[in-house]
C-alpha positions as CSV (number, residue, x, y, z in Angstrom):
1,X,35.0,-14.4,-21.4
2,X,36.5,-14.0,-18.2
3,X,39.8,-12.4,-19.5
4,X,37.7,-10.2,-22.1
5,X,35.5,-9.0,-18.8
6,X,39.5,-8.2,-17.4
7,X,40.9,-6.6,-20.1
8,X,37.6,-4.2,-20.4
9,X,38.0,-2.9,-16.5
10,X,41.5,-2.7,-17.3
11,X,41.2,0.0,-20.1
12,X,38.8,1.8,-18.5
13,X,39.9,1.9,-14.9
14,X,43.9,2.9,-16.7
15,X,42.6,5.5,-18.8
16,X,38.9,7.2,-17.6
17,X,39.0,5.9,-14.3
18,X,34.7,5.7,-15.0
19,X,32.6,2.9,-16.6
20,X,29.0,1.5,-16.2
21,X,28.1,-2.2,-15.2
22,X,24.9,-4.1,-16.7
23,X,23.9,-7.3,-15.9
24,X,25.2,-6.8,-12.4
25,X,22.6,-8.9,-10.6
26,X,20.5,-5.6,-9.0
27,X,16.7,-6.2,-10.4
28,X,15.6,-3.3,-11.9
29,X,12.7,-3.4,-9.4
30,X,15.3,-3.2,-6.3
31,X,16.8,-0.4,-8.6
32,X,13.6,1.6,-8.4
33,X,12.6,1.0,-4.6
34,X,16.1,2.2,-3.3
35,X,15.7,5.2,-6.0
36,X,12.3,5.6,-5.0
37,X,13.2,5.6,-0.6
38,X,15.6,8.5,-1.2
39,X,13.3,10.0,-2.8
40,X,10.9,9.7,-0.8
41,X,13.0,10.7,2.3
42,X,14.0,13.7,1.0
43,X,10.7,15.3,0.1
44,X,8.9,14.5,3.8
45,X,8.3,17.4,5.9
46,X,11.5,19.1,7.5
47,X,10.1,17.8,10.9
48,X,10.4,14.5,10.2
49,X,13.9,15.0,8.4
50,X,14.8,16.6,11.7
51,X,15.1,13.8,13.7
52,X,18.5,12.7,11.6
53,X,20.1,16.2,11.0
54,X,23.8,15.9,12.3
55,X,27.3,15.9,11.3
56,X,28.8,13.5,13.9
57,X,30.3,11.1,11.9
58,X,30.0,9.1,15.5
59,X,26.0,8.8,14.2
60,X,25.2,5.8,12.0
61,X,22.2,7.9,10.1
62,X,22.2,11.3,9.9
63,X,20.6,13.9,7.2
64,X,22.6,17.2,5.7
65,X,22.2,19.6,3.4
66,X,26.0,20.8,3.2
67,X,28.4,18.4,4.6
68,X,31.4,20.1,4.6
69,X,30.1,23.7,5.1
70,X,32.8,24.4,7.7
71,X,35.5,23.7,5.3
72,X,34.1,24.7,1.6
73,X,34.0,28.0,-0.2
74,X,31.3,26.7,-2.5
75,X,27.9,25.2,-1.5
76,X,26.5,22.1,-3.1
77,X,23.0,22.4,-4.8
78,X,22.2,19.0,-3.0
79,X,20.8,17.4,0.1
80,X,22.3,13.9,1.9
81,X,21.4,11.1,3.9
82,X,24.6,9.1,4.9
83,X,23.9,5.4,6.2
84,X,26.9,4.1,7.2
85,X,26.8,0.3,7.0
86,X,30.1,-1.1,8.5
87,X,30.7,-3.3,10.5
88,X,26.7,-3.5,10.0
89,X,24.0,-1.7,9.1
90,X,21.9,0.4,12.3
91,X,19.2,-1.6,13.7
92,X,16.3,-0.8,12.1
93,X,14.7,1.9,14.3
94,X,17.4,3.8,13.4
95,X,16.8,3.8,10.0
96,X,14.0,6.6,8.2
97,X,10.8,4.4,7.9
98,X,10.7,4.6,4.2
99,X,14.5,3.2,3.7
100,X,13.7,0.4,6.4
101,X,12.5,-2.4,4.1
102,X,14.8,-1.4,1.2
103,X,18.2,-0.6,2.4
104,X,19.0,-4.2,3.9
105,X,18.5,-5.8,0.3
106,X,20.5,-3.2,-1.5
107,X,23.6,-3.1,0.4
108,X,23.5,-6.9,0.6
109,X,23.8,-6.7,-3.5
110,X,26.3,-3.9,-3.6
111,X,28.3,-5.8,-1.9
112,X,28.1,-8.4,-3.7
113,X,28.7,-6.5,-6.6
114,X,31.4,-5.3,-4.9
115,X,33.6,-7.8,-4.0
116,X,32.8,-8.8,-8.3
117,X,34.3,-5.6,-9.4
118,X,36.9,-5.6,-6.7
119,X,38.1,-9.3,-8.2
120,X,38.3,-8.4,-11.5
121,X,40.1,-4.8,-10.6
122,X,42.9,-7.2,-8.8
123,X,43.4,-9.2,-12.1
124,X,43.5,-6.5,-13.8
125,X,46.5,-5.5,-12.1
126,X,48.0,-9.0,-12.5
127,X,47.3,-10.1,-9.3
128,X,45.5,-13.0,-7.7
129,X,41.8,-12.2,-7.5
130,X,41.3,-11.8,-3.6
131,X,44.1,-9.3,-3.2
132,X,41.8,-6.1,-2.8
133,X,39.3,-7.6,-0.9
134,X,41.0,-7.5,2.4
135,X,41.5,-3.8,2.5
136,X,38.8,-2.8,0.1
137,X,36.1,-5.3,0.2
138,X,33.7,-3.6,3.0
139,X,30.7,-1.5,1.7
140,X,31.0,1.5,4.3
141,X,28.4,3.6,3.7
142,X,25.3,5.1,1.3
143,X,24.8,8.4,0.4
144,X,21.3,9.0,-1.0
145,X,21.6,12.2,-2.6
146,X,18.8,14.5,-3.5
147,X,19.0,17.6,-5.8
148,X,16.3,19.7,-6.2
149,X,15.5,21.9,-9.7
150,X,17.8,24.8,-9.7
151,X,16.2,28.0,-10.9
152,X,19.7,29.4,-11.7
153,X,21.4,26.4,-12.4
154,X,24.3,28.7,-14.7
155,X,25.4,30.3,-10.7
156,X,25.4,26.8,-8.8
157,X,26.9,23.2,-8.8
158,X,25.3,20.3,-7.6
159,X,28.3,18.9,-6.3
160,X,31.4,20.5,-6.6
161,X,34.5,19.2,-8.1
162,X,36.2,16.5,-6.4
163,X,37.3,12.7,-6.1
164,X,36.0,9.6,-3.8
165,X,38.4,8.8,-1.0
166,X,37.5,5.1,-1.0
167,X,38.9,2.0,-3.3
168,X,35.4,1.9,-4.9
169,X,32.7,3.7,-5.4
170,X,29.3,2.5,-7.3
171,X,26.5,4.6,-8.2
172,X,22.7,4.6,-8.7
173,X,21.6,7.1,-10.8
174,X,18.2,8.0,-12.5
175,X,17.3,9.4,-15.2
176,X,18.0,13.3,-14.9
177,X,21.5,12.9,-15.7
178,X,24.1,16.2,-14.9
179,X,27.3,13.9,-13.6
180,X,30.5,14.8,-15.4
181,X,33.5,13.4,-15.2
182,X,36.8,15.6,-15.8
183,X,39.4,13.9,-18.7
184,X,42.4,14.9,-20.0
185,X,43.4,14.7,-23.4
186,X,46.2,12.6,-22.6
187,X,43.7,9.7,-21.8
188,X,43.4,9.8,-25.9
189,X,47.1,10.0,-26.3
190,X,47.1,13.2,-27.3
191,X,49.2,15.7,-24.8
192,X,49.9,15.6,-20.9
193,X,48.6,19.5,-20.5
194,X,46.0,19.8,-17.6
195,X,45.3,23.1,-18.9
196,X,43.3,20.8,-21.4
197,X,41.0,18.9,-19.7
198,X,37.3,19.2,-20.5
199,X,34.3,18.0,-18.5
200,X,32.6,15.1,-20.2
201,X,28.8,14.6,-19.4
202,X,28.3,10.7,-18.1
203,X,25.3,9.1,-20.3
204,X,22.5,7.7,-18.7
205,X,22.1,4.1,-19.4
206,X,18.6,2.5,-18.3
207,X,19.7,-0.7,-15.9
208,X,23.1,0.4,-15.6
209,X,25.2,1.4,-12.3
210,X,28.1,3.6,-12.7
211,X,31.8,2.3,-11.2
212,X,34.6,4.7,-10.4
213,X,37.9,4.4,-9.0
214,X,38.9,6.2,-5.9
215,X,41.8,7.6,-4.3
216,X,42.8,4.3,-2.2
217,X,42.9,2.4,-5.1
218,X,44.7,4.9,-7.5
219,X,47.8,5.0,-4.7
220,X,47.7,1.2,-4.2
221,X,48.0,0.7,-8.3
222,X,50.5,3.0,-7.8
223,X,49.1,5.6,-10.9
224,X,47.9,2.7,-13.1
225,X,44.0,3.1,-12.3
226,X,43.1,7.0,-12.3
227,X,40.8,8.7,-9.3
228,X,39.1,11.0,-12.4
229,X,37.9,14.6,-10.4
230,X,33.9,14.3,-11.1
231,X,31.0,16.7,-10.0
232,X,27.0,17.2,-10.5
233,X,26.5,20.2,-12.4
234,X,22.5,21.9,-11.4
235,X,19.6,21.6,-14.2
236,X,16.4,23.1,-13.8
237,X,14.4,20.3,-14.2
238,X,14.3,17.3,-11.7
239,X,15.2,16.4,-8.8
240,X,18.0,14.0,-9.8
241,X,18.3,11.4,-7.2
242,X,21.0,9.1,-6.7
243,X,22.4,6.5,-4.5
244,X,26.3,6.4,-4.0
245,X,27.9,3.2,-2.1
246,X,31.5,3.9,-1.1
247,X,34.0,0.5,-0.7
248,X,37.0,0.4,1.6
249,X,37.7,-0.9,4.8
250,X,35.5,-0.5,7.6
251,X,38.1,1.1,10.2
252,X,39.5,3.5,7.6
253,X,38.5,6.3,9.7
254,X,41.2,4.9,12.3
255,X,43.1,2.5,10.8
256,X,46.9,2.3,11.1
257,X,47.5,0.0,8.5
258,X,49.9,1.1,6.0
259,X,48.3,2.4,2.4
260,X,51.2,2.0,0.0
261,X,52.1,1.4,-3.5
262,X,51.8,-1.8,-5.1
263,X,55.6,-1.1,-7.2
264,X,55.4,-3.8,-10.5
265,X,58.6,-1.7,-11.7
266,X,59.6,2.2,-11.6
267,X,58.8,3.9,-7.9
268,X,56.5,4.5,-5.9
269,X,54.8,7.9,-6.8
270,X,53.3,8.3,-3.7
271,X,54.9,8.1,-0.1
272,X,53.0,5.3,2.2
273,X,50.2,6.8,4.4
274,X,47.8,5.3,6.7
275,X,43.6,5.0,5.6
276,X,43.3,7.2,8.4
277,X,45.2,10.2,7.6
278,X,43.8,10.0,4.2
279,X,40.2,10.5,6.0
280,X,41.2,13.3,8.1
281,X,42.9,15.2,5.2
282,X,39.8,14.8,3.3
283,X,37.5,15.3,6.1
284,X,39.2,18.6,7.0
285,X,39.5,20.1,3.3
286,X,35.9,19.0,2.1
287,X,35.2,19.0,-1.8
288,X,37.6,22.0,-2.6
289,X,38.2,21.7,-5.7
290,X,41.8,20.3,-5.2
291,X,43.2,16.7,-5.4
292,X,43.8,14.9,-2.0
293,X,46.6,12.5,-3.8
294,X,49.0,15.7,-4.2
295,X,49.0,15.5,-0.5
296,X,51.1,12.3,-0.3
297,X,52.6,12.4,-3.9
298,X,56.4,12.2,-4.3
């Protein structure tokens, strides 16, 4: 069962860089509350949204509706509140009064869940099973999204085209749907033309969370698990709420340790970086539209 569980992450992670976990230990009830507090959060007067509106990354909690609208020449159809939880989570007067109860009990399943997936992810690379949890094992933050109905959704995206700069990333989503996920034919065998890649609407599955590889994780396997570009496209009914957790380590913002290929034969396709730099590239373009990994690709 084990090895079946392996060789299913392995195909997906290798060709779609996307799938979707069931019985992954979140009650469906735990589900609904953390759906429910973002939510929630979101639709309180702009008063009491105030109070967490910033874009120092030195803040813990803090509420947005554009985070990189410095940097991007597109605006997202979305509102954000980030709660970063590394090394721990805020104390709880920091956190909105609706998310206070809730919060704790998620991220102490995620990351759970996390260091599960993060196992099976290092086997599937035919190593031993605690090899990414060093590096990758920490759940850093939460990003409750909240998009409201667009009335011309045809002129605006939810969230623009990009990829996760993390090892991990795991998503609760309800039931609006409007995440796609950008594939190439090659991932059917078919040709190697980019020209020919298609966006691919993610199905909702009731109970499920959605996994996706990220850039960390796609240098460290060294090409062998793909960072797949993904983005939110706007609907007219809703809001679609979701509730992203992002994986990797919880000094990546200044680390110095090295990020390099893990070279099983061939060469390294991408030159060895720092978890830092890798932030502050990312940080400083936003979601452009472009690929952070042709930044350090040989």
């Amino acid at each position: 069962m084990r090895a079946e569980l392996v060789a299913a992450v392995k195909a997906a992670a290798e060709t779609v860089g996307f799938f979707q976990v069931v019985n992954h230990g979140v009650p469906k009830a735990v589900m609904s509350e953390m759906l429910a507090a973002v939510r929630g959060f979101h639709e309180e007067p702009v008063g009491a949204k105030a109070l967490y509106y910033g874009r120092d990354h030195g803040r813990p909690v803090r509420y947005w509706s554009i985070f990189d609208l410095f940097q991007s020449q597109a605006a997202n159809w979305r509102d954000t509140l980030i709660i970063d939880t590394a090394p721990e989570l805020p104390p709880p007067e920091d956190i909105p009064p609706i998310c206070r109860s809730i919060a704790p009990k998620y991220v102490r399943m995620m990351q759970q869940l996390g260091r599960t997936l993060l196992e099976l992810l290092s086997e599937a690379l035919g190593l031993f099973s605690g090899h990414l949890e060093e590096d990758a094992a920490c759940l850093e933050r939460l990003a409750g999204h909240y998009y409201p109905p667009c009335p011309e959704p045809h002129l605006m995206l939810g969230t623009t085209r990009h990829s996760d700069h993390c090892f991990l990333a795991v998503l609760l989503q309800d039931a609006v749907g409007g995440l796609q996920v950008l594939l190439e034919e090659d991932c059917d065998g078919n040709n190697n033309n980019k020209s020919s890649a298609v966006w691919v609407d993610v199905p909702v599955v009731e109970g499920a969370l959605v996994v996706n590889v990220g850039d960390f994780l796609q240098i460290v396997s060294n090409d062998r698990f793909k960072s797949v570009e993904h983005r939110v496209v706007s609907q007219s009914i809703g809001p679609r709420v979701s509730m992203a957790c992002f994986f990797r380590r919880q000094d990546a913002a200044t680390s110095t340790r090295v990020l390099a290929p893990i070279i099983a034969d061939g060469e390294a396709r991408y030159r060895s970086t720092t978890m830092a730099e890798l932030v502050r590239h990312n940080r400083a373009k936003g979601l452009d539209g472009s690929s952070a990994l042709q930044h350090l690709r040989l």
